[in-house]
N, C-alpha and C positions, 0 to 999 in steps of 0.2 A: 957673476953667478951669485944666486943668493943662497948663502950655507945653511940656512937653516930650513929654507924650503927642497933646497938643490933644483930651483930650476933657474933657467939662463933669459934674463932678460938683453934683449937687443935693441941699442940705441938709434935709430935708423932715420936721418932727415928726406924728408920728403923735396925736391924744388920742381920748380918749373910747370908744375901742372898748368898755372895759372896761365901759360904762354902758349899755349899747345891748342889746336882747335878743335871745339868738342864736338859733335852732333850731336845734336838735343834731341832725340827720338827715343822709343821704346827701350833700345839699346841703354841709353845714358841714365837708366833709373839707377839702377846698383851703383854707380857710381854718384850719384845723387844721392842716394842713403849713407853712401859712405860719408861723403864731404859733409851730410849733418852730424853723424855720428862723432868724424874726426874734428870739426873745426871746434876750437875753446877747449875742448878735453884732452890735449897732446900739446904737448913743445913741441917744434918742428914740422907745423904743421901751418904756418903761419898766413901761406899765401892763399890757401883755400876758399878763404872768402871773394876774393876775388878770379876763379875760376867761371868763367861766362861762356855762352853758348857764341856756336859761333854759325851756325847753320842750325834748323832753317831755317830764311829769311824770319817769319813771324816771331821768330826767339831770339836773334842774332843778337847780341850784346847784354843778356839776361843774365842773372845769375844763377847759375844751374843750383847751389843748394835750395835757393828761396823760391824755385818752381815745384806746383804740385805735379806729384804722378801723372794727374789727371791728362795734364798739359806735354809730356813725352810720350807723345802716339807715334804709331809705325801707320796711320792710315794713309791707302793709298800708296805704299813703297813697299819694297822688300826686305827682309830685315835680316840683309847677309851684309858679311864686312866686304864685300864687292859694292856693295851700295856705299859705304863710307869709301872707300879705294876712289870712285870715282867722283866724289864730293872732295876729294883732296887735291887731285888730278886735276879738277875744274879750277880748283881756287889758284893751281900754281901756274896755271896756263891764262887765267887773268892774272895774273901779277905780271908775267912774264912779258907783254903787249900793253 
């Protein structure tokens, strides 16, 4: 807590984002705004740069901060998290065969 302001800062590490699979669509801007806001401006924040798209095919291995907006479209899909539900679904039933 800082006395002289009285508010409470919280030290909070971020992991594993980088490991986790993204869909790159319409969905993954905000989070895309954030990974430029947060990467270089936080301790703790270390792996963000390497945070990559991991569907759809045309993005797959991209890095989601250094894509524009322009490039996370929902064209042609639905933009419920049932649509990612079953983009994770697929991915672990090819892994699984």
């Amino acid at each position: 807590m800082n006395k002289e302001s009285g508010l409470i800062h919280n030290n909070y590490r971020l992991e594993g984002l980088a490991t986790n699979p993204i869909f790159c669509d319409c969905n993954a801007r905000a989070l895309g705004r954030w990974l430029k806001d947060k990467y270089g401006s936080d301790a703790g924040y270390d792996d963000l740069a390497e945070v990559r798209c991991a569907a759809p095919d045309i993005l797959a291995g991209k890095l989601l901060a250094n894509l524009p907006e322009e490039e996370l479209t929902c064209e042609g899909r639905t933009t419920t998290t049932t649509t990612e539900l079953e983009f994770l679904t697929e991915r672990v039933r090819m892994q699984l065969f």
